[in-house]
Backbone as XML, in Angstrom:
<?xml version="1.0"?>
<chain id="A" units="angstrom">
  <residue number="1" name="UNK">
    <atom name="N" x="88.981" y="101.478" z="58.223"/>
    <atom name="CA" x="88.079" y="102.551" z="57.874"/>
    <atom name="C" x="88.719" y="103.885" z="58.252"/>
  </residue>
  <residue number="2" name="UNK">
    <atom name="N" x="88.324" y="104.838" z="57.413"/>
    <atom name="CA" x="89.219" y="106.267" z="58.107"/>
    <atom name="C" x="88.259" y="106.713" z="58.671"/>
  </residue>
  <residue number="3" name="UNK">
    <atom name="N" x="88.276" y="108.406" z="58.991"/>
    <atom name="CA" x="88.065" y="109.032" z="59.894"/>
    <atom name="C" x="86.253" y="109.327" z="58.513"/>
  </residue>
  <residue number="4" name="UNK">
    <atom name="N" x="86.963" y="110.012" z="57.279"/>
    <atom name="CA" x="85.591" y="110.172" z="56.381"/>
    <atom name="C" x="84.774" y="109.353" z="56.593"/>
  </residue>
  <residue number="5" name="UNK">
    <atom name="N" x="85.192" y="107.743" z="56.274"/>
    <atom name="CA" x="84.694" y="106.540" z="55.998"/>
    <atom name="C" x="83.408" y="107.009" z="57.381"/>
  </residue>
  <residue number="6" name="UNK">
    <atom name="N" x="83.802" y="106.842" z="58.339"/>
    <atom name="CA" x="83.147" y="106.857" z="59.368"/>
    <atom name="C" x="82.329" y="108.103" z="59.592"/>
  </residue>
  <residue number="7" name="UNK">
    <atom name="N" x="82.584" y="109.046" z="59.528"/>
    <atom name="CA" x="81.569" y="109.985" z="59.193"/>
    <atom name="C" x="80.528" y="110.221" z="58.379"/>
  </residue>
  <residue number="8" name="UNK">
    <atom name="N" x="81.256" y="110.034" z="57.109"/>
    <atom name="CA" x="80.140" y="109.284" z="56.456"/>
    <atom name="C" x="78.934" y="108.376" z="56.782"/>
  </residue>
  <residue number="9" name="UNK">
    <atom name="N" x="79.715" y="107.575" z="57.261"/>
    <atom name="CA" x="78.553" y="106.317" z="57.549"/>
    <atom name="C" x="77.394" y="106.890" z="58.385"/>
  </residue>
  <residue number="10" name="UNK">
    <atom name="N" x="78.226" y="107.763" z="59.275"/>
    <atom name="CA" x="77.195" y="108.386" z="60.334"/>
    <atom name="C" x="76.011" y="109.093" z="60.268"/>
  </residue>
  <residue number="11" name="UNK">
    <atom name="N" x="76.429" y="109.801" z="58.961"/>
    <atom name="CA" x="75.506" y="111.006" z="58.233"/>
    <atom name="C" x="74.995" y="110.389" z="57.606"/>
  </residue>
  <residue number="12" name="UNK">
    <atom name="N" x="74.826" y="109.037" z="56.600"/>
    <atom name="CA" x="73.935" y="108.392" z="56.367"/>
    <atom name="C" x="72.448" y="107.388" z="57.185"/>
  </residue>
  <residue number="13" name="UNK">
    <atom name="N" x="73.564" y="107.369" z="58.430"/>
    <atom name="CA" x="72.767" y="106.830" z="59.194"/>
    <atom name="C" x="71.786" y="107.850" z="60.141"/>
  </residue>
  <residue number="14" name="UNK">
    <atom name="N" x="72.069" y="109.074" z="60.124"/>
    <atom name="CA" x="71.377" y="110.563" z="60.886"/>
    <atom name="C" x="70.170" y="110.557" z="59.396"/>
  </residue>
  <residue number="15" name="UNK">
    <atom name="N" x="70.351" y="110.458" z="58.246"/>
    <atom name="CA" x="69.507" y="110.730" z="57.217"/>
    <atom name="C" x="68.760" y="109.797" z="57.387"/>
  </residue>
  <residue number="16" name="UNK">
    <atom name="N" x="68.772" y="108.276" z="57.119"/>
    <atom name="CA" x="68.065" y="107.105" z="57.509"/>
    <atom name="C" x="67.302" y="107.385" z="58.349"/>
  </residue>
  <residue number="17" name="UNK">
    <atom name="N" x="67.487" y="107.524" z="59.376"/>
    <atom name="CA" x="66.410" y="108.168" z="60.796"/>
    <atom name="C" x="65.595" y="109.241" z="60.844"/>
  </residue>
  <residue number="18" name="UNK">
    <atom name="N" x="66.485" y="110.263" z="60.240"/>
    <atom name="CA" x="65.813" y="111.237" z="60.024"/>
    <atom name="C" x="64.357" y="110.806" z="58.831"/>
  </residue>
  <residue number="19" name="UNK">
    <atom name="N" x="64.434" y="110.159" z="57.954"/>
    <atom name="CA" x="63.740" y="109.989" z="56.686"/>
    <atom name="C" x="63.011" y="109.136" z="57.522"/>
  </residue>
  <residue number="20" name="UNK">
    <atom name="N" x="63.235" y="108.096" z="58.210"/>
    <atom name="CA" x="61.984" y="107.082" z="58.587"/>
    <atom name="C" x="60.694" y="108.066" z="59.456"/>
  </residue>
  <residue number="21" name="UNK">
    <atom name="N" x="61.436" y="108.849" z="60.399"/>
    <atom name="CA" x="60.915" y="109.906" z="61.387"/>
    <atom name="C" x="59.762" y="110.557" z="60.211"/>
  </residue>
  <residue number="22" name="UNK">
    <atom name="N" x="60.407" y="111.323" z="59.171"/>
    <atom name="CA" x="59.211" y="111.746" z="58.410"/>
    <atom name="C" x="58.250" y="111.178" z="57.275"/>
  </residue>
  <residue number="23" name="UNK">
    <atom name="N" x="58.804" y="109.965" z="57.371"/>
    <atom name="CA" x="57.523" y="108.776" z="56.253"/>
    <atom name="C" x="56.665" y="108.741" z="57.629"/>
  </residue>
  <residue number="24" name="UNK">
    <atom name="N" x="56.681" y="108.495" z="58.642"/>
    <atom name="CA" x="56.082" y="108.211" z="60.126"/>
    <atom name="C" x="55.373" y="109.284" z="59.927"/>
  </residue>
  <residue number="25" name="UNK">
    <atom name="N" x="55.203" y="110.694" z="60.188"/>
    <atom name="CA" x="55.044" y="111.919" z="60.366"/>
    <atom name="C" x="54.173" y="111.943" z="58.612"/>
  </residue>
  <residue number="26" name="UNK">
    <atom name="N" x="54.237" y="111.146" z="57.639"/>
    <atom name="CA" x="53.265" y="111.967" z="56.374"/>
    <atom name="C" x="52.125" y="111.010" z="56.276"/>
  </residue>
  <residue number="27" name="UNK">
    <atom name="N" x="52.394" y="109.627" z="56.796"/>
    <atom name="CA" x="51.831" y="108.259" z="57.316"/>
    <atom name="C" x="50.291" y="108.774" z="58.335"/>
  </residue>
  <residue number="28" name="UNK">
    <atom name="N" x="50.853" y="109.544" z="59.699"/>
    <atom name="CA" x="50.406" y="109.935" z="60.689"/>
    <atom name="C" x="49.067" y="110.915" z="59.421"/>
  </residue>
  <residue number="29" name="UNK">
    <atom name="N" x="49.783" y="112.036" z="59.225"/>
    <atom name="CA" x="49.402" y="112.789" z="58.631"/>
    <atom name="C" x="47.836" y="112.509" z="57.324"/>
  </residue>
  <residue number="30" name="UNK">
    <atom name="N" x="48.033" y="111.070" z="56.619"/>
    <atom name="CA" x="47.291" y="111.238" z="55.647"/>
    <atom name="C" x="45.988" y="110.043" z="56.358"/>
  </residue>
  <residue number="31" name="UNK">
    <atom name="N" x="46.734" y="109.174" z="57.040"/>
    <atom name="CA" x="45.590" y="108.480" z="58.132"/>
    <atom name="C" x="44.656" y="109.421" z="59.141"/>
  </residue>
  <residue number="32" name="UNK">
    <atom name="N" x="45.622" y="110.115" z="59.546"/>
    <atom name="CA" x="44.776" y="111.136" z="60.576"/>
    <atom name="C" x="43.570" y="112.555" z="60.100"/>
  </residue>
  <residue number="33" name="UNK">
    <atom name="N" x="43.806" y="112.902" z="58.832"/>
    <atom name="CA" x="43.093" y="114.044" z="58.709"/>
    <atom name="C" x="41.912" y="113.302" z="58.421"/>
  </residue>
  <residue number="34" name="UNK">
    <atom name="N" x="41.386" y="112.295" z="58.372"/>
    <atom name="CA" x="39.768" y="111.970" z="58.522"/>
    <atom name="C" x="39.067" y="111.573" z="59.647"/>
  </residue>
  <residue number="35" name="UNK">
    <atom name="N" x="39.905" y="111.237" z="60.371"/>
    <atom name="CA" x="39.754" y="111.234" z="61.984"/>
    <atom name="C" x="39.103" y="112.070" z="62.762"/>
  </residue>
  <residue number="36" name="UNK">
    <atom name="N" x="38.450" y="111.688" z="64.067"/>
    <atom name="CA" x="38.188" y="112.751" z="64.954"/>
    <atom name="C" x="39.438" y="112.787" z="65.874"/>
  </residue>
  <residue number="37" name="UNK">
    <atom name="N" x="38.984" y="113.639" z="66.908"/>
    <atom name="CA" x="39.962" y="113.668" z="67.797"/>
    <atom name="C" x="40.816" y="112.774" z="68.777"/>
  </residue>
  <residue number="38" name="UNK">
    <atom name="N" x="39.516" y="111.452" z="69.079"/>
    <atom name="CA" x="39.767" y="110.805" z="70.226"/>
    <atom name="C" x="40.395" y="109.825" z="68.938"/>
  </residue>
  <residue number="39" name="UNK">
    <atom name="N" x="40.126" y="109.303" z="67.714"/>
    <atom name="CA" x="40.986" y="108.665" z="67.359"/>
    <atom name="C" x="41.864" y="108.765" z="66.685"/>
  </residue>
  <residue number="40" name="UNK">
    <atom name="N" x="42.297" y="109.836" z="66.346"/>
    <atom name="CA" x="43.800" y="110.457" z="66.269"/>
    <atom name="C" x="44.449" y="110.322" z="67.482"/>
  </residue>
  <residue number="41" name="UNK">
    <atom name="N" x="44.026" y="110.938" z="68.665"/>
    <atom name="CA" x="44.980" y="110.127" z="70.253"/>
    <atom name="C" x="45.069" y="108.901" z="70.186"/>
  </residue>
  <residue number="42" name="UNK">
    <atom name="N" x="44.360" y="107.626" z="69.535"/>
    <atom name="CA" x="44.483" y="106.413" z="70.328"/>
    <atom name="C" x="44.973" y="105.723" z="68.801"/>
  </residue>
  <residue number="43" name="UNK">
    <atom name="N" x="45.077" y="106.556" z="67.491"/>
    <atom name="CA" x="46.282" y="106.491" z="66.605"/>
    <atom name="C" x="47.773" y="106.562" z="66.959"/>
  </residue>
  <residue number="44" name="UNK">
    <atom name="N" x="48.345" y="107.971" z="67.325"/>
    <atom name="CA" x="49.117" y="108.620" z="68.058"/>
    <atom name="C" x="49.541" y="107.167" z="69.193"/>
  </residue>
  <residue number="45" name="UNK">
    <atom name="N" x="48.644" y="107.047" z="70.120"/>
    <atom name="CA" x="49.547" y="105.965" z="71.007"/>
    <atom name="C" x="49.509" y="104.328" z="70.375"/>
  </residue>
  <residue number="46" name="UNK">
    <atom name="N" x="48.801" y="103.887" z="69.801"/>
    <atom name="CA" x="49.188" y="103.243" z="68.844"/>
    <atom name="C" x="50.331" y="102.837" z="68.168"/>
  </residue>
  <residue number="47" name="UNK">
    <atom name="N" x="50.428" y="104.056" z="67.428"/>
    <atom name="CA" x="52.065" y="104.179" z="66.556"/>
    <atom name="C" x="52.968" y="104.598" z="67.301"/>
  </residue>
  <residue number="48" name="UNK">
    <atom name="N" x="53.024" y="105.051" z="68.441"/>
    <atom name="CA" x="54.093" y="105.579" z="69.197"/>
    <atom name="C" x="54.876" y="103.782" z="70.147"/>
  </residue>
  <residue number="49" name="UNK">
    <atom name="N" x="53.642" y="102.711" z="70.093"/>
    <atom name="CA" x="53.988" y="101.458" z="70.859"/>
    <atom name="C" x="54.526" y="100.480" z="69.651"/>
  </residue>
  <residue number="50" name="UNK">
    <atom name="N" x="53.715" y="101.087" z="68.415"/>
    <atom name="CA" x="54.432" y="100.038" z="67.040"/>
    <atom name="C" x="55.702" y="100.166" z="66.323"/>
  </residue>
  <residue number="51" name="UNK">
    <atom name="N" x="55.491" y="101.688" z="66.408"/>
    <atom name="CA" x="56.704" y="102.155" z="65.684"/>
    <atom name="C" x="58.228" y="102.337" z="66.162"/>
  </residue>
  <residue number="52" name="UNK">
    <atom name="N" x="57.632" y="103.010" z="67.369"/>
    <atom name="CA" x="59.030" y="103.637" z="68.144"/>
    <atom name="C" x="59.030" y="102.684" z="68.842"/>
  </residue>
  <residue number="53" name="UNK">
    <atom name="N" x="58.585" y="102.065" z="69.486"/>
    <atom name="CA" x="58.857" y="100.839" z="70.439"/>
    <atom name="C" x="59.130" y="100.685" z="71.530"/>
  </residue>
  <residue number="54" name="UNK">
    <atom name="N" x="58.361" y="101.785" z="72.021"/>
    <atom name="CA" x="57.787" y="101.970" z="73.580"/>
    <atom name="C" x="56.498" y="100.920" z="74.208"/>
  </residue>
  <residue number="55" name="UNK">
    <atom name="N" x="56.701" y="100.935" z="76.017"/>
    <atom name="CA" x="56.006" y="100.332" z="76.159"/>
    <atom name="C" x="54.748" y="101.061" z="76.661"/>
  </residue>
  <residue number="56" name="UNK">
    <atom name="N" x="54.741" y="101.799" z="77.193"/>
    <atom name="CA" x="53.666" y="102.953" z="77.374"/>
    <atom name="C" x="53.619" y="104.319" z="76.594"/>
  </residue>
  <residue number="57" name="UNK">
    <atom name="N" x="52.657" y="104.644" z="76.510"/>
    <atom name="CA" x="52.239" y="106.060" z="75.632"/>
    <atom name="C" x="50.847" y="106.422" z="76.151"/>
  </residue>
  <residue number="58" name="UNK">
    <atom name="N" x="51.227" y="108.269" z="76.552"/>
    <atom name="CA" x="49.959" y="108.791" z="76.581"/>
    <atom name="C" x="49.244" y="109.746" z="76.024"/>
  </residue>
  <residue number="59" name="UNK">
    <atom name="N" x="48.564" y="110.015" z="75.388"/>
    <atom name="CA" x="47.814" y="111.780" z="74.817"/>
    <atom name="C" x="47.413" y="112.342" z="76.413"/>
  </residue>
  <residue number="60" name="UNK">
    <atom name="N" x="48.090" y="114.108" z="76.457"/>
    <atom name="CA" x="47.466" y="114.726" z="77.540"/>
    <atom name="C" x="46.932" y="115.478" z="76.834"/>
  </residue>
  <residue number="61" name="UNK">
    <atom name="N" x="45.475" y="116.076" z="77.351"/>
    <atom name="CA" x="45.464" y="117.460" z="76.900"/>
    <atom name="C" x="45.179" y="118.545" z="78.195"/>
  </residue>
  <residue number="62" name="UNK">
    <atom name="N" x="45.549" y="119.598" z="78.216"/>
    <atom name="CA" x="45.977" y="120.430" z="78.904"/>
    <atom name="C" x="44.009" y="121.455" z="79.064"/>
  </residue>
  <residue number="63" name="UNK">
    <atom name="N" x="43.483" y="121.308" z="80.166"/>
    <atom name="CA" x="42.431" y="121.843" z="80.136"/>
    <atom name="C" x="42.444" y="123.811" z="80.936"/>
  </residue>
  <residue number="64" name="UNK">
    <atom name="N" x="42.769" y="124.199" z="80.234"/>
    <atom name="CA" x="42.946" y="125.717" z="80.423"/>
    <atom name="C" x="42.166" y="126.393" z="81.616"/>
  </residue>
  <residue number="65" name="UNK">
    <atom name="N" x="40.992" y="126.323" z="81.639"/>
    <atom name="CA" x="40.338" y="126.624" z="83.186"/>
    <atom name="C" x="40.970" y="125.799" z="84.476"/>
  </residue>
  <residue number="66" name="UNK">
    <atom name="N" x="41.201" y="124.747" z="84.798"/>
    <atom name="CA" x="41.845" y="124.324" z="85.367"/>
    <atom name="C" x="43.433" y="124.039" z="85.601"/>
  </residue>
  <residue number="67" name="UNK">
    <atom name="N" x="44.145" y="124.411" z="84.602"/>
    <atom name="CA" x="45.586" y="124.306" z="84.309"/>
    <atom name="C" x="46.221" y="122.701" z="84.541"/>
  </residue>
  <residue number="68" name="UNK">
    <atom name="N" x="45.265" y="121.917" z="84.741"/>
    <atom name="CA" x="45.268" y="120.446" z="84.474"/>
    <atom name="C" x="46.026" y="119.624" z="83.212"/>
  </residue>
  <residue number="69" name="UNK">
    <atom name="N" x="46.449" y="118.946" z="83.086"/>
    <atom name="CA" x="46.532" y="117.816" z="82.138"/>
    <atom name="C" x="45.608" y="116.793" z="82.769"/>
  </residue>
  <residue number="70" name="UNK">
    <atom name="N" x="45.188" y="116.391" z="81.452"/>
    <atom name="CA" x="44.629" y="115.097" z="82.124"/>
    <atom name="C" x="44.682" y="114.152" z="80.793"/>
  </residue>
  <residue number="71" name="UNK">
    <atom name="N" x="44.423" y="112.877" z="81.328"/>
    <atom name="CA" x="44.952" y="111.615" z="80.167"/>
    <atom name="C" x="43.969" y="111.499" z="78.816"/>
  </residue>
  <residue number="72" name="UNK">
    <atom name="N" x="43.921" y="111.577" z="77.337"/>
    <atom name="CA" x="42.663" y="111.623" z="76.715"/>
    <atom name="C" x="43.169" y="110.318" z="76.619"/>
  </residue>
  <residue number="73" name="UNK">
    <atom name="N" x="44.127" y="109.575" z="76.097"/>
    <atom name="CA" x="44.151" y="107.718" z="75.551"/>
    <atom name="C" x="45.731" y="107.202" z="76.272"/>
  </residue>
  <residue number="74" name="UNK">
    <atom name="N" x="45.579" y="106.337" z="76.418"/>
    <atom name="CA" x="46.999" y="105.841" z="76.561"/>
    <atom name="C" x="46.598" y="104.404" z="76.320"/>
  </residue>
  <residue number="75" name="UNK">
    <atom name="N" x="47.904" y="103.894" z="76.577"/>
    <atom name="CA" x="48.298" y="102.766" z="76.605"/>
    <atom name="C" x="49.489" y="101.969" z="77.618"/>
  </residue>
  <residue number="76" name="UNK">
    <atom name="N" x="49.437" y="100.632" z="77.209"/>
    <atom name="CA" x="50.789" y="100.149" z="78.637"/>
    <atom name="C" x="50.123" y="100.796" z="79.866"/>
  </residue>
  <residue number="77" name="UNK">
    <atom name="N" x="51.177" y="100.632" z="80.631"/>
    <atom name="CA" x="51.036" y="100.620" z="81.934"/>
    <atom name="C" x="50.630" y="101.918" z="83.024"/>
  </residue>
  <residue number="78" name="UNK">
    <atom name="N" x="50.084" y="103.168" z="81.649"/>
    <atom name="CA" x="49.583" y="104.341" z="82.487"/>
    <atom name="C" x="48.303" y="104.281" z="82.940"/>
  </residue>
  <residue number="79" name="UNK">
    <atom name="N" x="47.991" y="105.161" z="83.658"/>
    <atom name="CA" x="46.605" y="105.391" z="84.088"/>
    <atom name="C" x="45.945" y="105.991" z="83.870"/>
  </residue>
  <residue number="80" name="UNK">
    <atom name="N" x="45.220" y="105.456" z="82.824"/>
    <atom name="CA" x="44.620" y="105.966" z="82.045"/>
    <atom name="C" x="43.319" y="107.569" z="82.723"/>
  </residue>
  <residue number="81" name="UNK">
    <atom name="N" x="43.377" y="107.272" z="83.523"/>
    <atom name="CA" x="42.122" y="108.686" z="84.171"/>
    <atom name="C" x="42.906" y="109.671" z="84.956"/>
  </residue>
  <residue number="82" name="UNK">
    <atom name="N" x="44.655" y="109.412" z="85.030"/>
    <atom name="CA" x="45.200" y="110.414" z="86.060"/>
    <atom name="C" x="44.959" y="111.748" z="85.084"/>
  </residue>
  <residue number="83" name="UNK">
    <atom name="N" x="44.651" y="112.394" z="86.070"/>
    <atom name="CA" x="45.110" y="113.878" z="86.098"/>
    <atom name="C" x="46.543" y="114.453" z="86.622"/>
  </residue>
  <residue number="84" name="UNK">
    <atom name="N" x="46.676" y="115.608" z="85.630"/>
    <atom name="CA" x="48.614" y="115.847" z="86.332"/>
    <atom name="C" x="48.412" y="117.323" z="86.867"/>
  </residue>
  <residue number="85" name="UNK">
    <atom name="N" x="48.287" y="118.290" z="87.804"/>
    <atom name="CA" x="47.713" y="119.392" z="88.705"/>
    <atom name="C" x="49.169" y="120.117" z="88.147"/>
  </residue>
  <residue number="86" name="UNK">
    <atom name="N" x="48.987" y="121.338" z="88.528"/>
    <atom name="CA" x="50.159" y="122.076" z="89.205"/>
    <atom name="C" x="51.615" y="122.070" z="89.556"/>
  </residue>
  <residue number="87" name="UNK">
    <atom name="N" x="50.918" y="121.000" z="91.161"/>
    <atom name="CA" x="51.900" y="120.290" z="91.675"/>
    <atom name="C" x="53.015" y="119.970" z="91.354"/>
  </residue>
  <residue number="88" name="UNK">
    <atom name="N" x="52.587" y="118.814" z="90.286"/>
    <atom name="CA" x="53.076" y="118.075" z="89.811"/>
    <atom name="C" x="54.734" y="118.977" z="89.042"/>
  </residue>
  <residue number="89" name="UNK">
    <atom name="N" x="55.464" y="119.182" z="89.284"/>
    <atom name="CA" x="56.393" y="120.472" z="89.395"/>
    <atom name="C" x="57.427" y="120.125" z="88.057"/>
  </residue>
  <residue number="90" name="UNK">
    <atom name="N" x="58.307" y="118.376" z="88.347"/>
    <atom name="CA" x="58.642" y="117.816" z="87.512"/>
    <atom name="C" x="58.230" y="117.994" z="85.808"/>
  </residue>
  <residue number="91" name="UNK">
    <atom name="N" x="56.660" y="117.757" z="85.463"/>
    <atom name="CA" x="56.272" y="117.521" z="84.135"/>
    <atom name="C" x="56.221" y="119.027" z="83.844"/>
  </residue>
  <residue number="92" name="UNK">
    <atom name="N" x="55.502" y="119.957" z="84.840"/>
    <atom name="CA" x="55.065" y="121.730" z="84.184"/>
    <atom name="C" x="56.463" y="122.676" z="84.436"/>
  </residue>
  <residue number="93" name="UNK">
    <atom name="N" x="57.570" y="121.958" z="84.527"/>
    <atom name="CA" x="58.980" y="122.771" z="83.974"/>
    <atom name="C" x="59.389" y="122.357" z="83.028"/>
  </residue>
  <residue number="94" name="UNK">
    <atom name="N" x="58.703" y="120.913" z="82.396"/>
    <atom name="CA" x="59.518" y="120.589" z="80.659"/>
    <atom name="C" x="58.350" y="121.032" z="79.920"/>
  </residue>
  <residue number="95" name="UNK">
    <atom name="N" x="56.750" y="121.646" z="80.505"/>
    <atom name="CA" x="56.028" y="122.148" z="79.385"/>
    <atom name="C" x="55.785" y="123.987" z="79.274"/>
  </residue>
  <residue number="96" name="UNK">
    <atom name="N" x="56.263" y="124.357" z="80.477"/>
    <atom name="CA" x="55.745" y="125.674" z="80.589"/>
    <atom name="C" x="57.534" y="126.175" z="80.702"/>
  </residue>
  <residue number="97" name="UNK">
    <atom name="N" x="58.442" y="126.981" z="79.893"/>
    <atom name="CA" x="59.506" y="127.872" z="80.057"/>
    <atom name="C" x="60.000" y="128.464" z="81.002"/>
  </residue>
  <residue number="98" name="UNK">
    <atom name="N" x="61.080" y="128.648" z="81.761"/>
    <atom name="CA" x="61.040" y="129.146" z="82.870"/>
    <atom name="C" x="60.673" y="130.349" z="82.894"/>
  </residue>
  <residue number="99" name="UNK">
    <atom name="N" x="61.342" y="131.640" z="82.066"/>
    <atom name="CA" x="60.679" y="132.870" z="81.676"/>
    <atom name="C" x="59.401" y="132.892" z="81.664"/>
  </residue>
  <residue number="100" name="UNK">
    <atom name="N" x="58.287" y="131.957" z="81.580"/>
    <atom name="CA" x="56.996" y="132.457" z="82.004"/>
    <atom name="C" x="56.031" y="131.442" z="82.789"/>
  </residue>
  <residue number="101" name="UNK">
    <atom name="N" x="56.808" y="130.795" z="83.443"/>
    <atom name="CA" x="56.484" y="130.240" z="84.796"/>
    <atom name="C" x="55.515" y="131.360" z="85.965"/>
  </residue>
  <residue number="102" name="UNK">
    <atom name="N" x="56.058" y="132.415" z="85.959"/>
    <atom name="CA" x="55.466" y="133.243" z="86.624"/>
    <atom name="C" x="54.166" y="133.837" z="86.344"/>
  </residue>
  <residue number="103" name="UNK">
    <atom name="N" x="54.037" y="133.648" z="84.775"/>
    <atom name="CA" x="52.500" y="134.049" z="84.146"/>
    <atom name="C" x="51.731" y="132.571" z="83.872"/>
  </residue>
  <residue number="104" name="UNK">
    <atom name="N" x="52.007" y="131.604" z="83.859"/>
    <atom name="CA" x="51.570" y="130.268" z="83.848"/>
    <atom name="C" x="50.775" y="129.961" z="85.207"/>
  </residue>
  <residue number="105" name="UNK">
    <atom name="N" x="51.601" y="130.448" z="86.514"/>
    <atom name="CA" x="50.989" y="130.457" z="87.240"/>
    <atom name="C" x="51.882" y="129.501" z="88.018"/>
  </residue>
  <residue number="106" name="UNK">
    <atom name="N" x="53.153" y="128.832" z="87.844"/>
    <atom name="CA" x="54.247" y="127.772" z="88.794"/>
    <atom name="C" x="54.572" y="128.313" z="89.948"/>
  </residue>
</chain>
């Protein structure tokens, strides 16, 4: 195989993924807009354990007076009623930017 051969292959295989990612994503899309909320989350973790092939999945939603996450559905092996605070330092530096960490409140 040459060097194309193989590149090629690669970029077919980045498109493949890429294309399954958005049949997933128009799938999500035409199931979900008749939905309410709580079962669009327990869609969402659903397809996130069928599709992608994880063993846990959770919906957070982020409650603004409190600056909380807390769990709306999961699945596998989370817990399902934790709350994630502040504190929690790890998860609110991959959701809040460092540039406005300081107005977030970190």
């Amino acid at each position: 195989m040459t060097s194309r051969d193989i590149d090629l292959s690669l970029a077919i295989r980045e498109l493949s993924n890429a294309h399954e990612e958005l049949s997933l994503l128009c799938r999500m899309s035409e199931v979900f807009s008749f939905l309410s909320i709580d079962e669009i989350c327990v869609g969402i973790t659903k397809e996130a354990v069928n599709t992608i092939g994880v063993q846990t999945a959770a919906v957070l939603f982020l409650n603004d007076n409190s600056d909380m996450l807390y769990t709306k559905t999961c699945q596998g092996k989370w817990y399902c009623e934790r709350v994630i605070d502040k504190t929690v330092d790890v998860i609110w530096r991959q959701l809040v930017p460092e540039k406005h960490r300081h107005i977030a409140g970190s």
